[in-house]
Each structure stands twice: as structure tokens, then as C-alpha cells.
LOTORRO-512282 format. One record per residue: residue in three letters; x, y, z of N, C-alpha, C in turn. Coordinates in steps of 0.2 Angstrom, whole numbers, padded with zeros to 4 digits, always signed. Layout:
BEGIN
alaXYZXYZXYZ/...
***
This chain:
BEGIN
unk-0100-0077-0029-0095-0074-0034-0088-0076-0033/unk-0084-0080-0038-0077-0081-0037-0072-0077-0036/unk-0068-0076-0029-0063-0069-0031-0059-0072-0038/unk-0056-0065-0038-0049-0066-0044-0044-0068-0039/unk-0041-0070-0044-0032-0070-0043-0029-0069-0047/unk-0026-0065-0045-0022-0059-0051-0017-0059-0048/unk-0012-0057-0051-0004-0057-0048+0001-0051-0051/unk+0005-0049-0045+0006-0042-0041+0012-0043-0039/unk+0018-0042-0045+0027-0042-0040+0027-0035-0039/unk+0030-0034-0034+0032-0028-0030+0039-0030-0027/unk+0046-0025-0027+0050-0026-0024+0052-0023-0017/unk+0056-0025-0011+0056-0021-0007+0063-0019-0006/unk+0067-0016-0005+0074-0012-0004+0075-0009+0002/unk+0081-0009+0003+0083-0005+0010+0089-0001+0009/unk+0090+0003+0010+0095+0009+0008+0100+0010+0017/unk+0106+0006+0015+0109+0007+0022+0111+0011+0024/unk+0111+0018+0020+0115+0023+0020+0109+0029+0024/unk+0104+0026+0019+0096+0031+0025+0094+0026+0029/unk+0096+0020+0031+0094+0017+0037+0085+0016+0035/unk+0084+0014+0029+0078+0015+0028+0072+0012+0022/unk+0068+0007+0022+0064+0003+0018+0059+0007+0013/unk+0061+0003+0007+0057+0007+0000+0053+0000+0000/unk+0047+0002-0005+0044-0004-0009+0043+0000-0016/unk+0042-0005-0020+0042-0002-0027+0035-0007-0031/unk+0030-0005-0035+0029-0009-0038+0033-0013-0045/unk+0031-0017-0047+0035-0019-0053+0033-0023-0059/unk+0027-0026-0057+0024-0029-0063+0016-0031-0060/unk+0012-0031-0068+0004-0034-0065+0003-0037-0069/unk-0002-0042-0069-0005-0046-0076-0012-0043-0076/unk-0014-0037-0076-0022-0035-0077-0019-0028-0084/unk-0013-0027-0086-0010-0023-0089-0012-0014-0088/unk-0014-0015-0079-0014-0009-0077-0008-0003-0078/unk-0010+0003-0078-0002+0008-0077-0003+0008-0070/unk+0007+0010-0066+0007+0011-0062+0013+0014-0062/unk+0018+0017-0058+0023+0019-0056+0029+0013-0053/unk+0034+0015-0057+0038+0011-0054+0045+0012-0047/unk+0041+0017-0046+0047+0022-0043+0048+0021-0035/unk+0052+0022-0033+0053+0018-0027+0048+0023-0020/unk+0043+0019-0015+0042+0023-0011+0043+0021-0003/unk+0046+0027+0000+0049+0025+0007+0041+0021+0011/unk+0045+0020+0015+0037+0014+0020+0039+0021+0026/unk+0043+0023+0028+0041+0029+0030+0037+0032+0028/unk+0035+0035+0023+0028+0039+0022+0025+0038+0021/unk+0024+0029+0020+0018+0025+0020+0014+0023+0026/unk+0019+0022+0030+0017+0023+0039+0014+0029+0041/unk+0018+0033+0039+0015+0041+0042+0009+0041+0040/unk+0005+0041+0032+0001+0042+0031-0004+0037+0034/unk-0002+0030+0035-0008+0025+0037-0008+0028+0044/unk-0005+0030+0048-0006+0030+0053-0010+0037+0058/unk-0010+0041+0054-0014+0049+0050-0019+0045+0050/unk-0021+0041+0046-0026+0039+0044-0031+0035+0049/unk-0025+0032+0052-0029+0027+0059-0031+0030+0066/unk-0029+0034+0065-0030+0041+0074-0036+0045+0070/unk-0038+0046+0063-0044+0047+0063-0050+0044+0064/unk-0049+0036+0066-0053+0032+0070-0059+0030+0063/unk-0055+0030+0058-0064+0030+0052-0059+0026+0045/unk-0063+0021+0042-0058+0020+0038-0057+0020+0031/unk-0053+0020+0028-0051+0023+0022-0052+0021+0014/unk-0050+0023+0009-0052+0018+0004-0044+0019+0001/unk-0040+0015-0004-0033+0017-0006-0032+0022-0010/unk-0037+0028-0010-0036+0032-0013-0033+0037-0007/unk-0032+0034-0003-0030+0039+0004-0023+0040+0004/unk-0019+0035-0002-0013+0032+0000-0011+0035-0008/unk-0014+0038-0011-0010+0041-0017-0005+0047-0015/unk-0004+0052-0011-0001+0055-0009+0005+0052-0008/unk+0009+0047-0007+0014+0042-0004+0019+0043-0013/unk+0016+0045-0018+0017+0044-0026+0017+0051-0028/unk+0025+0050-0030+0027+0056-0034+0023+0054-0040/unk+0021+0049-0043+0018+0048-0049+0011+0049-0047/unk+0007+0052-0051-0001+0051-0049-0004+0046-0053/unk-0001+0042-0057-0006+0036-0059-0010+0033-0057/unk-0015+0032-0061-0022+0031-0059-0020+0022-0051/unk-0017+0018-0055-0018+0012-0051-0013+0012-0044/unk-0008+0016-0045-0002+0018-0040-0006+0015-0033/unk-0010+0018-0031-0012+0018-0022-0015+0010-0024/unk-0020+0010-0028-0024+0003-0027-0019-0003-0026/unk-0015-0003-0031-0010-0009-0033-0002-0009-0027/unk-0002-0003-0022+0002-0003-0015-0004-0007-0011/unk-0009-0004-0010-0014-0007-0005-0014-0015-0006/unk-0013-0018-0013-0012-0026-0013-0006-0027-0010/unk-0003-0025-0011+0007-0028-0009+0003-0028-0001/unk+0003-0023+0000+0001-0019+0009-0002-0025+0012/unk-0007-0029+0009-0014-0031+0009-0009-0038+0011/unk-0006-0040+0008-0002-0047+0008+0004-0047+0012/unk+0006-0041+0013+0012-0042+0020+0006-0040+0026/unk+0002-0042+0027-0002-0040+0032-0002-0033+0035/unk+0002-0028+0031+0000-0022+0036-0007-0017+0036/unk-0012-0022+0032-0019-0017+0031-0021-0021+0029/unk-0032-0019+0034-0033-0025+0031-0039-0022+0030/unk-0044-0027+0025-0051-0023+0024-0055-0026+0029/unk-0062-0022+0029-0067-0022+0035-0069-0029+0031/unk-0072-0032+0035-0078-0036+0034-0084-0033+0033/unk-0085-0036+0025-0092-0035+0023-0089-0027+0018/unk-0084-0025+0019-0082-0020+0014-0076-0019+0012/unk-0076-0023+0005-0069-0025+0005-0064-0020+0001/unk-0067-0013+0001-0064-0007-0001-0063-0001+0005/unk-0065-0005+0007-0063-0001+0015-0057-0003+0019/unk-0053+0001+0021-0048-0003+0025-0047+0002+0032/unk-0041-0003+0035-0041+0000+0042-0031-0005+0043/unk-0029+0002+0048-0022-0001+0051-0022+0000+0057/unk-0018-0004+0060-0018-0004+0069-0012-0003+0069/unk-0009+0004+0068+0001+0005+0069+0003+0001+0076/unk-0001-0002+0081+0003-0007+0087+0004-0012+0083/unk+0003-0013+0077+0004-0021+0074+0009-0022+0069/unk+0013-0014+0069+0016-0014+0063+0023-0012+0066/unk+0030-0018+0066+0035-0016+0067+0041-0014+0063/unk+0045-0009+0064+0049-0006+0061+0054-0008+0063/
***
């Protein structure tokens, strides 16, 4: 079976005044809803990393909480961005399962 490629702009910003990295999503061509609204990579961190001392791994819906917006695709369509800067990655053999190594992630 052939994957897709579908395409996923997200932006990322930094606020020098909080000393601190947002990402946002911004656009898909699958005409998903999602939120546009800026989310710190602080809370993104905290929670993957919550998520990684559980030692068990997760699906993207673990990463809805990070979303003042509850939109259905919100966590799914952060897990792509996430997925492409290399900070999470899925199991082998289960490609809706994911896992973070916080030693591999620099701030």
C-alpha cells in the first residue's frame, strides 16, 4: 500500500520577551479543521515527557491537552510537524503509536 503525501505548513516563533518557542499550525491540503493558535513547545515537552517516564507509548491523542482549541485534528496534525523535526517517532510495525526519548531533545 502506498503512503500518502499530504502537506502540512506549521509555523514556529519565539517570543524573546518569554525567552520562549511556540509552533502553530497553518495550513493542510486534506481540508482538515484545526487550530491556529500558537502552542508553547514547553508544554509540548512537559507533556511528551509525562508521557515517556510512563515507559508505554502513546497515540496523538495524548497531546490534545497542549490545545486550548479542542479540534478534532489539532493533536494529529502537531504529531506530523513533531514527526518531521524529528522530535517523535512511531514504533515499528505501529504507525499510530509513538514514543519520545527527552535525551534527544535539545532546548
Amino acid at each position: 500500500m502506498p503512503a500518502l503525501s499530504l502537506i502540512l505548513l506549521y509555523q514556529l516563533g519565539f517570543v524573546v520577551s518569554l525567552n520562549q518557542l511556540f509552533i502553530r499550525l497553518l495550513s493542510n491540503d486534506t481540508g482538515g479543521y484545526f487550530s491556529k493558535e500558537w502552542v508553547p513547545f514547553e508544554d509540548i515537552f512537559h507533556k511528551l515527557s509525562m508521557l515517556s517516564k510512563a515507559d508505554k507509548p502513546y497515540t496523538a491523542t495524548a497531546l490534545k491537552p497542549c490545545f486550548i482549541s479542542q479540534l478534532q485534528n489539532n493533536a494529529g496534525f502537531l504529531v506530523a510537524a513533531l514527526k518531521s523535526e524529528g522530535l517523535i517517532k512511531t514504533l515499528s510495525g505501529k504507525s499510530h503509536l509513538l514514543s519520545f526519548e527527552p535525551e534527544h531533545y535539545q532546548s
